[in-house]
VMD Tcl script that draws the C-alpha trace (Angstrom):
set ca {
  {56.95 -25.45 -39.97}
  {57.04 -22.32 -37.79}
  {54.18 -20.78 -39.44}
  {52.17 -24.22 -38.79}
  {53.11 -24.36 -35.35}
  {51.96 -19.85 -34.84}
  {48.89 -20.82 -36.94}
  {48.29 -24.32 -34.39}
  {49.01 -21.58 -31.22}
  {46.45 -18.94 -32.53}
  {43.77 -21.31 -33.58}
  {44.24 -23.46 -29.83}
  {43.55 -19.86 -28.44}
  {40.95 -18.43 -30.43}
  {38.80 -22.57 -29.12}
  {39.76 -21.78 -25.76}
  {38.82 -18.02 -26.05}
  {35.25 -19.35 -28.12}
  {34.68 -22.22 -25.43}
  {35.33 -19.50 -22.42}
  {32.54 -17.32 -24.03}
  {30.32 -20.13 -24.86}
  {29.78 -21.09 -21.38}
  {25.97 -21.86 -19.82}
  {24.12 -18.10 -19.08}
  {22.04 -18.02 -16.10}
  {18.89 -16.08 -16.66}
  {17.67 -14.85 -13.47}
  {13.71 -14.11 -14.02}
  {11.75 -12.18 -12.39}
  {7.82 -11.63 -11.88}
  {6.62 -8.95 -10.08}
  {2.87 -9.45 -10.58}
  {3.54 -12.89 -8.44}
  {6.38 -12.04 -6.33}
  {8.51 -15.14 -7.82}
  {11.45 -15.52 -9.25}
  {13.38 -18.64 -11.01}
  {16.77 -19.17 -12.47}
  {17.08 -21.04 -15.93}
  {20.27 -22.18 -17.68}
  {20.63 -21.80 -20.83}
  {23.69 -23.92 -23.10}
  {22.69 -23.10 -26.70}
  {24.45 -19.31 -28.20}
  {21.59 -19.18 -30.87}
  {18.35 -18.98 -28.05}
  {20.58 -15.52 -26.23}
  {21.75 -14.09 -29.62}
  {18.22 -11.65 -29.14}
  {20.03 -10.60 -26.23}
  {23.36 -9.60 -27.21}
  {24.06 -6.25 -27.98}
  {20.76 -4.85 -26.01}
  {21.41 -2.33 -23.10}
  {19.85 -2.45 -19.71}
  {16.24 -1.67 -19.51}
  {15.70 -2.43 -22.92}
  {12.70 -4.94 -23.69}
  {13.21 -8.50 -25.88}
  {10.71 -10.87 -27.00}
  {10.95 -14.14 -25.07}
  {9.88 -16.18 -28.64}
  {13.73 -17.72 -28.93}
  {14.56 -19.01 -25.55}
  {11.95 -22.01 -25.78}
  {8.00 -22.99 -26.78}
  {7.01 -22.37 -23.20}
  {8.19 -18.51 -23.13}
  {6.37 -18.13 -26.51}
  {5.02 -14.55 -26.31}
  {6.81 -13.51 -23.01}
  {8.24 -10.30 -22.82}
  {11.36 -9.43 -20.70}
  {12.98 -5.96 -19.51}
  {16.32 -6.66 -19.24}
  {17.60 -5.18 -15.45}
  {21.12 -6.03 -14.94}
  {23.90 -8.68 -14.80}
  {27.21 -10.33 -13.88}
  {29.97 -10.94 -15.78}
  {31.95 -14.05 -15.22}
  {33.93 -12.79 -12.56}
  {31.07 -11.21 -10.21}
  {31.32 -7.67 -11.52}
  {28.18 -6.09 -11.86}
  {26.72 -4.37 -14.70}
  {25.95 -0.79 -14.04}
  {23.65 1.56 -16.11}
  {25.31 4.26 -18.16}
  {28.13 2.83 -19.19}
  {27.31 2.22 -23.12}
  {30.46 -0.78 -23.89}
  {30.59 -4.83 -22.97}
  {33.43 -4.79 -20.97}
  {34.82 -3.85 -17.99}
  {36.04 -0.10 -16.55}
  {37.15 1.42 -13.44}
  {35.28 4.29 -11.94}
  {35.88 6.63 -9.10}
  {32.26 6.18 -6.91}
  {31.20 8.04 -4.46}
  {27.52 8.17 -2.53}
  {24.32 8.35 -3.57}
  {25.97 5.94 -7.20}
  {24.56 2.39 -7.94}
  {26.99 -0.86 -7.36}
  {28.71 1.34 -4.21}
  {28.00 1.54 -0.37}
  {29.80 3.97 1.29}
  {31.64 2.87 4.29}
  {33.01 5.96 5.36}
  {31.95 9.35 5.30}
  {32.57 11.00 2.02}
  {34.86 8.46 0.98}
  {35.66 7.39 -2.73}
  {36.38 4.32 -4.30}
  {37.82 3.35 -7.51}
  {36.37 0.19 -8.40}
  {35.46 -2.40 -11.12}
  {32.28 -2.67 -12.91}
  {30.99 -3.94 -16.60}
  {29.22 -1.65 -18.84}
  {25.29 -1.94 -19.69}
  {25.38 -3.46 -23.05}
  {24.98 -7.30 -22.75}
  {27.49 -9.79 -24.63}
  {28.52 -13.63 -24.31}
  {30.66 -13.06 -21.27}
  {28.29 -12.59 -18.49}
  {27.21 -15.73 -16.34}
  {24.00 -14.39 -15.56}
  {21.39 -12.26 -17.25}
  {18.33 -10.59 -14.60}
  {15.70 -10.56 -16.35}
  {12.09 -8.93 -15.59}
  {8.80 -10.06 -17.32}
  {7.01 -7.49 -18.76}
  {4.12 -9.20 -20.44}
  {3.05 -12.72 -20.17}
  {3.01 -15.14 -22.68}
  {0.28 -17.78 -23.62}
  {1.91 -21.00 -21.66}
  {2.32 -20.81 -17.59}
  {5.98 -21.30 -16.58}
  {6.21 -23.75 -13.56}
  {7.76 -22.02 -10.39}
  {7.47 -18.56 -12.48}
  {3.44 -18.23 -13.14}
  {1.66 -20.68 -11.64}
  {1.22 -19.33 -8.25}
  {1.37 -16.00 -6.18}
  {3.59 -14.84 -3.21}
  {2.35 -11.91 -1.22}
  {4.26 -9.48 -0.07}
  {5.61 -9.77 3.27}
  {5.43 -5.85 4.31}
  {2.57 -3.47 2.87}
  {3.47 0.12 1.57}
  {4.81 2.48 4.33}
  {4.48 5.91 2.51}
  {1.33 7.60 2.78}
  {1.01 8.15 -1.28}
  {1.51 4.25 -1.72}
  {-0.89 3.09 0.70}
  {-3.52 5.83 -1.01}
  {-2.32 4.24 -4.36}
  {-2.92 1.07 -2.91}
  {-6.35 0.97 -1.33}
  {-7.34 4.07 -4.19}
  {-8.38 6.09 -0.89}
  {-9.14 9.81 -1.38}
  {-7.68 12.87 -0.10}
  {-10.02 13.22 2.80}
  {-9.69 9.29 4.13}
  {-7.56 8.45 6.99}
  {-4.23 6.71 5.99}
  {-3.92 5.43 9.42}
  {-7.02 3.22 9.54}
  {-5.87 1.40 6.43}
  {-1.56 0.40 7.06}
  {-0.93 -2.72 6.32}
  {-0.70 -4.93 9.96}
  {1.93 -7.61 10.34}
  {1.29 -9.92 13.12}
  {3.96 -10.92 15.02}
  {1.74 -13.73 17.49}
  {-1.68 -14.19 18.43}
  {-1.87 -11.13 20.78}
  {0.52 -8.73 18.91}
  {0.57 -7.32 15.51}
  {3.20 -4.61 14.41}
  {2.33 -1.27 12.08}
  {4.97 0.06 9.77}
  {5.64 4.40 11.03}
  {3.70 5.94 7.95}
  {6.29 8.05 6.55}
  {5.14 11.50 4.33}
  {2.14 11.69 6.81}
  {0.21 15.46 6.58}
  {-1.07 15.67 10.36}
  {-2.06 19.06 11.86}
  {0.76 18.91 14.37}
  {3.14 18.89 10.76}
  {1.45 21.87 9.50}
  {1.54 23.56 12.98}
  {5.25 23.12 13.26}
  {6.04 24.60 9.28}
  {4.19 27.69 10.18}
  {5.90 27.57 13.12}
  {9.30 27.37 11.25}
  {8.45 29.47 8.63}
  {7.19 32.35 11.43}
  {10.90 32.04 12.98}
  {12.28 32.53 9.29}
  {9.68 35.73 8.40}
  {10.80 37.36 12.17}
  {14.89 36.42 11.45}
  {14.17 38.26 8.06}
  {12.44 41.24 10.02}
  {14.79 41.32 12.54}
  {18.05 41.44 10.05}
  {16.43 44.15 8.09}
  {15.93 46.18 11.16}
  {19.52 45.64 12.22}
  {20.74 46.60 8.48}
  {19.10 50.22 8.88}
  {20.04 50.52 12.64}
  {23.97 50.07 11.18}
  {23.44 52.20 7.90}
  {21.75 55.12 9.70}
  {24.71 54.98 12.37}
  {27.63 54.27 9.59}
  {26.26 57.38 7.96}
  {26.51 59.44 11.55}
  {29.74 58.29 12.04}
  {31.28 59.17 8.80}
  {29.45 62.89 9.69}
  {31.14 63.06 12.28}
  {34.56 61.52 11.62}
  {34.12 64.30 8.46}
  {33.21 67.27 11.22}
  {36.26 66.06 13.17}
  {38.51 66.22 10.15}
  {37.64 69.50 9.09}
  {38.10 70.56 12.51}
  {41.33 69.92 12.59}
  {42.39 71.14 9.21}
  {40.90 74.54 10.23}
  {42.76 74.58 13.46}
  {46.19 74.06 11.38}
  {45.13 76.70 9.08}
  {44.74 79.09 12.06}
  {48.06 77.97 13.93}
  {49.78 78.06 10.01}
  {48.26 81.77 9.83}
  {49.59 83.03 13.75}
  {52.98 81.43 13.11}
  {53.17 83.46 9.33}
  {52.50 86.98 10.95}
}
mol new
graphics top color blue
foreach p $ca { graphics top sphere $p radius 0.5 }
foreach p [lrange $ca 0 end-1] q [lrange $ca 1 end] { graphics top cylinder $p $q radius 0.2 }
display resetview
């Protein structure tokens, strides 16, 4: 009877355990050649089974999530587990670890200056547990997906770096940035430019030979002061050596008077 009742226990668990992990994924879609983005729910284990085991940034075939995504291609790019920790790259295991972060690492903002934090997040290989999967498309399928395909959103800002907007517009080297930023307007009478940053302008040049003059004339100068203190190290250990011997010789005499 008390191995019934420990078998009962374990098997109530393992339903509860398999009913936790079989919960509705969220897949959070993404299309950059459109600029949208749509979240689908997914109930049935068999349509994400493609997706378990896969690490971020690897690509899976779209062929088992439905007819209409027949042919899609997705990139997976991240993820939440089902308590809001997010999946970072680099960590190679399904659950969750704690790691000391500090600046300039993903899922961490610094708040103070050179501060560390020891904090939660889930590793980059995707399993049952997470609540929602982001997902980019990387190549379109035959069928348009409502909300997904069927319709563009342009980007609210252009490119503010000098080798995008070039990149953009496929301007050459000679061609003005300037006369082709991206203008926002703001009302009828007032539009608003984005500061193009990595800009070459002669006044840039002007001040890095400027700045590297200053560095050539600090080398110069610190060379000159090297020999000026060499050549009078040297003179002074002459004559620190003239003094010395000096004096020795001046015993030796007084030694010699003092003898006779």
């Amino acid at each position: 009877a008390q191995a019934t009742s420990v078998r009962h226990r374990a098997s109530s668990v393992l339903q509860a355990v398999v009913a936790a992990c079989s919960l509705a994924m969220k897949l959070n879609i993404a299309n950059p050649s459109t600029g949208l983005q749509k979240v689908f729910e997914i109930d049935d284990d068999k349509k994400l089974l493609p997706f378990y085991d896969k690490r971020m940034s690897s690509e899976v075939s779209g062929d088992t999530l439905g007819d209409e995504f027949k042919g899609y291609v997705f990139r997976i790019s991240g993820g939440n587990d089902k308590q809001g920790f997010p999946m970072k790259q680099g960590i190679l295991c399904n659950n969750r670890v704690r790691l000391l972060f500090k600046k300039g690492m993903s899922c961490f903002r610094e708040r103070r200056k050179g501060c560390r934090k020891r904090k939660s997040v889930r590793g980059c290989v995707v399993g049952p547990d997470l609540a929602t999967l982001s997902l980019v498309m990387s190549k379109k399928g035959e069928a348009e997906i409502p909300g997904l395909t069927d319709d563009q959103r342009p980007r609210r800002l252009g490119p503010k770096r000098a080798s995008n907007i070039r990149k953009l517009f496929n301007l050459e080297k000679k061609d003005d940035v300037r006369n082709f930023v991206v203008r926002r307007e703001l009302n009828e009478k007032k539009k608003k430019a984005p500061k193009i940053q990595r800009l070459v302008t002669p006044a840039m040049l002007q001040r890095k030979r400027y700045f590297r003059s200053q560095t050539r004339q600090r080398m110069v100068l610190g060379k000159k002061l090297k020999e000026e203190y060499t050549k009078r190290l040297s003179e002074y250990r002459q004559e620190q050596k003239e003094l010395r011997a000096a004096e020795v010789a001046k015993k030796k005499k007084e030694k010699k008077e003092t003898t006779k």
